[in-house]
N, C-alpha and C positions, 0 to 999 in steps of 0.2 A: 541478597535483596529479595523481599516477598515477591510472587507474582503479585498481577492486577488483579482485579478482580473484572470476574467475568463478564462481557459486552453481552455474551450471549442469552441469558435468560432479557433483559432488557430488548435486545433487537428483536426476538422471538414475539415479544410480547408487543411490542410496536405494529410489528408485522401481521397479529393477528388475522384483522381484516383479509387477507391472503392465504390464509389454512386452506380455502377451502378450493385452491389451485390445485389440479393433478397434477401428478408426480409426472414430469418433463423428461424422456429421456431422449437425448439429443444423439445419442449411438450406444448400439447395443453391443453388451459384451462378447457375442462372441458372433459375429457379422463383421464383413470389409465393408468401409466407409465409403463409397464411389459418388455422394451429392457435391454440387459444384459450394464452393466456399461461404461461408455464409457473409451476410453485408453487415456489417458492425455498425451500428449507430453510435457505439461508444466509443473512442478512441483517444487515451489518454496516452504517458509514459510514465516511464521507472527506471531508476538506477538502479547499482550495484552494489556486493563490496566484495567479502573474501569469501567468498560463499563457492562451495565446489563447481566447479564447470564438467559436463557430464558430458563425455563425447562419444559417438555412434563406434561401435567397434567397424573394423574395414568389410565391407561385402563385395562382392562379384556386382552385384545389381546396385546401380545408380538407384538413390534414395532419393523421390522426386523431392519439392518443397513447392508449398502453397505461392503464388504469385497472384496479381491483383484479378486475375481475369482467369485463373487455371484452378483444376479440380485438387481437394487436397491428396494426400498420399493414401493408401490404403491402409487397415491399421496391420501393423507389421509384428513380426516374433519381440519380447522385450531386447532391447538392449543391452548388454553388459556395459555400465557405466564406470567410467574410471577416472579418480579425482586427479585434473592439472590443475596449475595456477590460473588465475581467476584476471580476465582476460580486459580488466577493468581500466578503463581510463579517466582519474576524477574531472578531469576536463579539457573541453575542447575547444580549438580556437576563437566561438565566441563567446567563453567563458562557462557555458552553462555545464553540468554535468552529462558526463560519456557513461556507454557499457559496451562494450565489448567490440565499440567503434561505431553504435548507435548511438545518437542524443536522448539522451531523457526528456523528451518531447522540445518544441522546440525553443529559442532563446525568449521569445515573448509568450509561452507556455506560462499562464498563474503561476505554478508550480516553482517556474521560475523570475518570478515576480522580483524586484526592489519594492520593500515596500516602507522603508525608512521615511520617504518623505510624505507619506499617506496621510489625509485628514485623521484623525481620533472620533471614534465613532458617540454622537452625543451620548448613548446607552452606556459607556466604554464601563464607567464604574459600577453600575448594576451587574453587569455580565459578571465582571472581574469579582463582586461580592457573593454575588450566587454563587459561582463556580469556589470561591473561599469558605464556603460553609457545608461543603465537604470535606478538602482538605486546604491547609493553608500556603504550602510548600512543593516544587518542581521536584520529579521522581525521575532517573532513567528508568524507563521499562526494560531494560535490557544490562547483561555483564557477562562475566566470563564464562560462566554456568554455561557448561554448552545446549543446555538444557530453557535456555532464558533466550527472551526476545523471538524474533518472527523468521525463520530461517528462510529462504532463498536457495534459486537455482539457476546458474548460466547454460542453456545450450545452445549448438552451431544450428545453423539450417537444415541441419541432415536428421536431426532426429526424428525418430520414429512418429506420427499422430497416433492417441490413444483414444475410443469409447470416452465420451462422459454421461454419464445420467445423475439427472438431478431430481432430488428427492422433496425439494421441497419451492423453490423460486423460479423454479423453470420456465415461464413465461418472460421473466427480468432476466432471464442469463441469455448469455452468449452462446449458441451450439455449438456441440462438439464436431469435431474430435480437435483433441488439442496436442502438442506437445511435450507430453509431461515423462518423464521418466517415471518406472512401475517403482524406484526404488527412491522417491524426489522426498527429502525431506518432510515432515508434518512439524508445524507447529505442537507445541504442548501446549497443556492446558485443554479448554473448554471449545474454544474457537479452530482450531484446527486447521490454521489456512496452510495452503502450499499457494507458493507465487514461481513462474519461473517466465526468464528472461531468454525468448527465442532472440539471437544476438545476428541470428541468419538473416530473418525476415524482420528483425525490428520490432517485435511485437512482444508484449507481455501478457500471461494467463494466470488469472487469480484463483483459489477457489476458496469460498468458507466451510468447514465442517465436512472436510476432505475425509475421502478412507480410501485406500487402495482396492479395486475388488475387479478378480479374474483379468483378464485381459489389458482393462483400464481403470477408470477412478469415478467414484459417485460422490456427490459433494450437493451441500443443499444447495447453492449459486455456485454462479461461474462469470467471469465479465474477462474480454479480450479489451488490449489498448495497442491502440499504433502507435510508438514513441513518435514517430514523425510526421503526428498531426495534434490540433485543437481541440477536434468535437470533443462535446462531453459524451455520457449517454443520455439517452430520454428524460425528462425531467421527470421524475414520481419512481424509475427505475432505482434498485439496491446494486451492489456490485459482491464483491465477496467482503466489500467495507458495510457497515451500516450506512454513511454518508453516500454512497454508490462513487467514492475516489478511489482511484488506485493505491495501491498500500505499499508497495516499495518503492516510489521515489518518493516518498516520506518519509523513510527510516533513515536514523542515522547511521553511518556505513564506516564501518574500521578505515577500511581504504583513505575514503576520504578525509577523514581526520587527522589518521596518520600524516598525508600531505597535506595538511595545515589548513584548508578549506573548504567549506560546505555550502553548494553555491544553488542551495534549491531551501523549500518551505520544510519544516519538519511536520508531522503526523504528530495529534494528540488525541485524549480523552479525556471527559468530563463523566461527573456521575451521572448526571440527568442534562437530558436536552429538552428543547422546546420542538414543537411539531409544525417545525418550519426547517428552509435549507436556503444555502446563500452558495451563485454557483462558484467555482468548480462543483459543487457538491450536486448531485441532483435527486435527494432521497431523505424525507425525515423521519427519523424513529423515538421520538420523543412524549413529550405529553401538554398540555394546554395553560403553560403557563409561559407567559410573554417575559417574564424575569429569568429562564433559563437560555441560556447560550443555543443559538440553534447550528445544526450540522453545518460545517464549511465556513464559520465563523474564524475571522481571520487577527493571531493576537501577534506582536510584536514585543520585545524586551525594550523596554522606556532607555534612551539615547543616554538618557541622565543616569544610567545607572551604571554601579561603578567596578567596571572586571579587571579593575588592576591586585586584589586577591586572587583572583584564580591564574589557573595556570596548564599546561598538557592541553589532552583530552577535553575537559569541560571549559575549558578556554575556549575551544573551537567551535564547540555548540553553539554557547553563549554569545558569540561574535556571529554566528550565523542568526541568533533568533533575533538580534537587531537588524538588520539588514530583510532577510527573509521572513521571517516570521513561524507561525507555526499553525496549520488548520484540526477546526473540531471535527473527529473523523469518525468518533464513535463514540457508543456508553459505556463506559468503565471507573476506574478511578482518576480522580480529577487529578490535573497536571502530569500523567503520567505520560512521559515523552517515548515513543518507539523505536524502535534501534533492531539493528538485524543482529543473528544471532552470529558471534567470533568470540574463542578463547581467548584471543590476545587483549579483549576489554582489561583494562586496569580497572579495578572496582573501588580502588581509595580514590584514586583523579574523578571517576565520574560521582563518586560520593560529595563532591564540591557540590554538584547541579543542586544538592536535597538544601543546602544552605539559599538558594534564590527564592523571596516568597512573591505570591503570586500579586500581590500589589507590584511588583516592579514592570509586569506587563499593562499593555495596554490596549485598547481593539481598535483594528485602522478599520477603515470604509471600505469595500471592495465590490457592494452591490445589494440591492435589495432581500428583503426575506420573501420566497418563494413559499405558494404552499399546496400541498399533494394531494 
């Protein structure tokens, strides 16, 4: 399958107004961190799926971890990381999606919204044809290619804190230092994100247009989320998404498919958006026209429509995007659905999804358009 095509000249270009931000560095690369933890306005979550779990090789010296009132760790020697199984629970006793015995924020979390019985938003059809005159048809963004989709990473609470400076958003980001492994997967392509899942403290760290550098990681944005709370971030604030959402508890996740159900929103992209946001979302990078879909726009698979052809894999999805739905998250190619990156994707079962056209969704109601 092609990649998407890139968010990133679009979100760049949205963001202009913001060039003229100094470059943010929130920990320097070769300095210990000792500032007491920063206050997150943003606090979202994120699931999992088979995604390597990177764990602290053993030391002599207790590796502290950040607590709601305590200074973070110093930043420490890299780690040797070593892949175990992936420490993923698809769900938990009330039903919503697990990682690593964290919730993906919590059961009444958007995220993890019902939203089958939702009004149909009056705009429903405009949206739905705008977004069809790019393309007409449901894409996975992601397959076996281990080289495709948005990769991901679990660690315990003992990992190391690393420097981040940010080269570009750094007023919108989150201060470092974060948790990231020197050796944490990168996204391919354009966009370059690394997401990883602290599983210790329940927290997730995003970055967009990540690179690994000395010590720790520079990245244009950065945005922290508390699985085990509501907030959003600031309204007008980006995250490492354009929409400023979290980006893994909207991928589609092996794991979870594998056990038969996907019990959260999916992540998508349109080519163009409107310069408006509907929350969760709280960020828009679009352009001035009231007939494109704006960021956090929330679409549903029409109840009428008929999944007794599919089967596997795309069975699962598709049974999820009735129920949950799926939010506009960023600029790219329209209907492309996000998914974490695992070999074990069967690419003929998720080749079913490219047969759904985009008339069979629908846009439910979830909240006003917000503008920045």
């Amino acid at each position: 399958m092609a990649p998407a095509v890139s968010a990133s000249r679009a979100r760049l270009r949205a963001l202009l107004a913001v060039a003229t931000l100094a470059a943010t560095a929130c920990g320097s690369a070769g300095a210990l961190t000792t500032a007491p933890p920063p206050v997150f306005n943003n606090e979202l979550a994120h699931p999992s799926f088979a995604t390597p779990v990177f764990t602290a090789a053993p030391s002599a010296t207790p590796v502290p971890t950040p607590g709601a009132n305590s200074a973070p760790p110093g930043v420490l020697p890299p780690v040797r990381a070593t892949l175990s199984p992936d420490p993923v629970s698809v769900a938990g006793s009330h039903g919503g999606p697990m990682l690593g015995g964290c919730s993906v924020f919590p059961p009444d979390n958007a995220w993890n919204q019902d939203v089958s019985s939702l009004p149909v938003d009056p705009n429903s059809a405009a949206y739905i044809a705008r977004i069809d005159s790019f393309r007409q048809f449901l894409h996975p963004d992601f397959g076996s290619d281990p080289s495709y989709g948005i990769p991901y990473v679990v660690v315990p609470g003992s990992q190391p804190f690393v420097p981040i400076t940010f080269n570009a958003y750094g007023s919108e980001s989150d201060p470092g230092p974060y948790p990231v492994p020197l050796n944490a997967p990168v996204e391919a392509g354009s966009d370059h994100h690394v997401l990883v899942a602290d599983t210790g403290n329940c927290h997730l760290y995003e970055m967009f247009n990540a690179q690994q550098q000395g010590s720790g990681w520079s990245c244009d944005s950065g945005a922290v989320f508390n699985l085990n709370s509501n907030a959003l971030r600031p309204d007008t604030w980006t995250s490492a998404d354009a929409a400023g959402l979290p980006i893994l508890p909207g991928l589609v996740r092996y794991d979870e498919v594998a056990a038969g159900v996907i019990n959260h929103a999916l992540r998508f992209t349109v080519d163009e958006t409107q310069n408006g946001f509907i929350h969760p979302a709280t960020h828009q990078a679009g352009v001035s026209n009231a007939s494109d879909p704006p960021m956090g726009l929330r679409l549903r698979l029409k109840a009428s429509f008929d999944l007794s052809p599919f089967h596997g894999e795309s069975l699962v999805i598709l049974t999820a995007l009735k129920k949950y739905g799926m939010l506009v998250a960023d600029n790219g190619s329209s209907w492309f659905i996000s998914g974490a990156t695992d070999s074990r994707w069967d690419d003929n079962d998720l080749n079913q999804m490219k047969t759904v056209p985009g008339s069979a969704f629908e846009v439910v109601q979830t909240g006003p358009i917000l503008r920045g």
